[in-house]
C-alpha positions as CSV (number, residue, x, y, z in Angstrom):
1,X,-56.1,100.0,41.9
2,X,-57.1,102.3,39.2
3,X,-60.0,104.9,39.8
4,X,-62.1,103.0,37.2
5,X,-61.4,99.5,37.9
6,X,-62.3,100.5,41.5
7,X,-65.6,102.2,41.2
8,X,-66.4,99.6,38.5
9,X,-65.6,96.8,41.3
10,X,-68.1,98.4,43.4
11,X,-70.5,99.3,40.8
12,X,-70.5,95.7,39.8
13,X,-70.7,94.4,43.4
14,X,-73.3,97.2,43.9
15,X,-75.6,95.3,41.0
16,X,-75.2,92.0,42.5
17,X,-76.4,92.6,45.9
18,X,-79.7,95.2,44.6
19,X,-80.3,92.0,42.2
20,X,-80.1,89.6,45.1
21,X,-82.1,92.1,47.1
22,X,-84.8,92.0,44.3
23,X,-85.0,88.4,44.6
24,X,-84.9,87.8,48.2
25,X,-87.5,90.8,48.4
26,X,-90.5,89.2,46.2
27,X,-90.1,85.7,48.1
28,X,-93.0,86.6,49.9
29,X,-95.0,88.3,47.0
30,X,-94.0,86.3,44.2
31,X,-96.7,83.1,44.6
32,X,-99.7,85.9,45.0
33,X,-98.3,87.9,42.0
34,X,-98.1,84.4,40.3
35,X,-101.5,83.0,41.0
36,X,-103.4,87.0,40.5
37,X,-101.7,86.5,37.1
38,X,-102.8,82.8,36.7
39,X,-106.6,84.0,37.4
40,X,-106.6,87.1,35.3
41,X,-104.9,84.9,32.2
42,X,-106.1,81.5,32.8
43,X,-104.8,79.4,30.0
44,X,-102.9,81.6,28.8
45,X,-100.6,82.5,31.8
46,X,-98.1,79.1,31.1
47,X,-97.5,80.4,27.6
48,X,-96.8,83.4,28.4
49,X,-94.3,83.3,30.4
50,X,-92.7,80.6,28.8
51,X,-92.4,83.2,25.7
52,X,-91.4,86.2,27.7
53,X,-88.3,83.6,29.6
54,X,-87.7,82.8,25.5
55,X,-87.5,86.3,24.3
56,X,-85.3,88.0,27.3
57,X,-83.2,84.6,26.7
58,X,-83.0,85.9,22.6
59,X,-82.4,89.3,23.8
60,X,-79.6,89.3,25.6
61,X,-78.0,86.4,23.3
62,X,-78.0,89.2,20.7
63,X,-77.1,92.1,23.4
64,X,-74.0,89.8,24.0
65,X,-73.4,90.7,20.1
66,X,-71.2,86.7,19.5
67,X,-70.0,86.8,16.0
68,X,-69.0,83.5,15.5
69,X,-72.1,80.7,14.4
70,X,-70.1,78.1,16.0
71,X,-70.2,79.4,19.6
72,X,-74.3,79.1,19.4
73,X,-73.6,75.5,18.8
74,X,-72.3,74.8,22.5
75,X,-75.4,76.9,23.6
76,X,-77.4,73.6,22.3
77,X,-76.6,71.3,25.7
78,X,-77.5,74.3,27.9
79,X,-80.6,75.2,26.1
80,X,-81.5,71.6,26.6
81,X,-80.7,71.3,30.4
82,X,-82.9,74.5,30.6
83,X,-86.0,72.6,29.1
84,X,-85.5,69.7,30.9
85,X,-85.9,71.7,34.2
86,X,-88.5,73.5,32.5
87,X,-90.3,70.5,32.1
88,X,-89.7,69.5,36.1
89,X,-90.6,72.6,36.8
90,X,-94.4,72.4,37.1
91,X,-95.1,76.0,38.3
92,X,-94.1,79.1,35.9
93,X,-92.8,81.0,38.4
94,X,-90.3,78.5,39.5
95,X,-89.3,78.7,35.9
96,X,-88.7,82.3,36.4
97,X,-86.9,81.8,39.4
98,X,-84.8,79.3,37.8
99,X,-83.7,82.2,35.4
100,X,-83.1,84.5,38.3
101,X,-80.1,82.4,39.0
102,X,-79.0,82.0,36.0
103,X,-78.4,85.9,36.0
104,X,-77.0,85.6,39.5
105,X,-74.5,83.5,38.3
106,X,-73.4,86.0,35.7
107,X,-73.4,88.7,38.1
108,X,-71.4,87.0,40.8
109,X,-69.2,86.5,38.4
110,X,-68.4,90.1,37.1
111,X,-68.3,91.0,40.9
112,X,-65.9,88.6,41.9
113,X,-64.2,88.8,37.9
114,X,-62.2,92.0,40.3
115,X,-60.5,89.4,42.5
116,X,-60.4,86.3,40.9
117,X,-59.0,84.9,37.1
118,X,-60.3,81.9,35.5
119,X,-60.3,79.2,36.4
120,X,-60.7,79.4,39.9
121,X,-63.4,82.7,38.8
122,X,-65.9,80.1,37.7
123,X,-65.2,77.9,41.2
124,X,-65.9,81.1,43.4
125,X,-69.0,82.8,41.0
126,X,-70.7,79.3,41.3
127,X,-70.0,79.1,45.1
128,X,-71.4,82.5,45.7
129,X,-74.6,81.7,44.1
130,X,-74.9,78.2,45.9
131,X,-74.5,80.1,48.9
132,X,-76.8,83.1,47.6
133,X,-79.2,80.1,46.9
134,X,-79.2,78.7,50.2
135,X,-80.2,81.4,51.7
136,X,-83.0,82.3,49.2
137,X,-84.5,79.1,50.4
138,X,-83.6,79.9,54.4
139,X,-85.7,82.8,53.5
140,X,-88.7,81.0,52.3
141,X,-88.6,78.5,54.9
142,X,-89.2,81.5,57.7
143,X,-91.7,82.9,55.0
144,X,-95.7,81.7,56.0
145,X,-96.2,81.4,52.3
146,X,-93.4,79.7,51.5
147,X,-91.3,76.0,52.0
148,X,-87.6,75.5,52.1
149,X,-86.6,73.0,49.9
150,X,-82.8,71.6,49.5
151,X,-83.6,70.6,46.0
152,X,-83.9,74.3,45.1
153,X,-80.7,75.2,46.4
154,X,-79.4,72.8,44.0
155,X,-81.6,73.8,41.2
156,X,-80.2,77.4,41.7
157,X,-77.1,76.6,42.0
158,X,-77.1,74.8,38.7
159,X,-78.8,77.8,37.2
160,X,-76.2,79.5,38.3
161,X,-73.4,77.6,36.6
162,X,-75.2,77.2,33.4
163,X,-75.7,81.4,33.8
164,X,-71.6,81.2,34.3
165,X,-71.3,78.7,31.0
166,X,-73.4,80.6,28.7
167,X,-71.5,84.3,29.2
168,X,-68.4,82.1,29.3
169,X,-69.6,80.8,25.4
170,X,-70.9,83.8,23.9
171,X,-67.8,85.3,24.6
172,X,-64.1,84.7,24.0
173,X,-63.1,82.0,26.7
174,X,-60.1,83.8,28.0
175,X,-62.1,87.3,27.7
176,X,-62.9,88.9,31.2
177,X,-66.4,89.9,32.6
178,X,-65.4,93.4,31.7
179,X,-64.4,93.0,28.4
């Protein structure tokens, strides 16, 4: 392997696991943070952070730097699927956390883009967050403050693919993680 594509590989792997290690790491904080927030804004908390997921959704969109109109156009189903589970989603930050997969999915699949090619890339980076998922919510069913629920583990998960869809969209389809 080539001295860049290595430490790249491991740079890539290294983001993945300090992201998971973020999210795995505020479990226990994340519903105080959340309800301090709720008090301090009161009516205002839902909307904002329904407009902060909207703008760091717009920003990297454009960061992704897609050329082509038509490619947006696919983006329409996924956007949708997003406010559909924004709507079941009663709590803001289970919103956020819905998000937080959606990035995990993108960064399992960079880290893994070093061993794998598509299609069996997609298969794996989906697995890995399903499993990264899981045992988010092992985590918060040992937490005091927290439940384990296997419908989150889906919901990740599915985050997690429509993470995987959208970077595979804005970007050529045949283009690698790295590209």
């Amino acid at each position: 392997m080539e001295p860049y594509k290595s430490k790249q590989k491991a740079l890539d792997w290294l983001i993945l696991i300090l992201y998971t290690g973020i999210v795995y790491a505020t479990l226990y904080h994340a519903r105080m943070v959340s309800t301090f927030l709720r008090q301090r804004l009161g009516p205002w908390y839902s909307p904002f952070v329904n407009i902060f997921i909207l703008l760091m959704g717009f920003l990297f969109v454009i960061q992704m730097g897609q050329k082509k109109w038509t490619s947006y156009l696919f983006l329409v189903p996924i956007l949708g699927i997003y406010v559909y589970m924004f709507k079941q989603l009663p709590l803001p930050e289970e919103r956020i956390h819905f998000l937080e997969y959606g990035v995990m999915g993108y960064l399992s699949l960079r880290a893994l883009a070093h061993t794998f090619s598509p299609p069996s890339l997609y298969i794996w980076a989906a697995g890995l967050t399903f499993l990264l998922g899981w045992i988010d919510e092992g985590i918060q069913g040992l937490l005091p403050n927290r439940i384990y629920d296997i419908r989150d583990v889906f919901m990740n998960g599915l985050s997690g693919i429509l993470g995987i869809l959208v970077y595979k969209i804005l970007l050529n389809p045949n283009a690698s993680p790295h590209t």
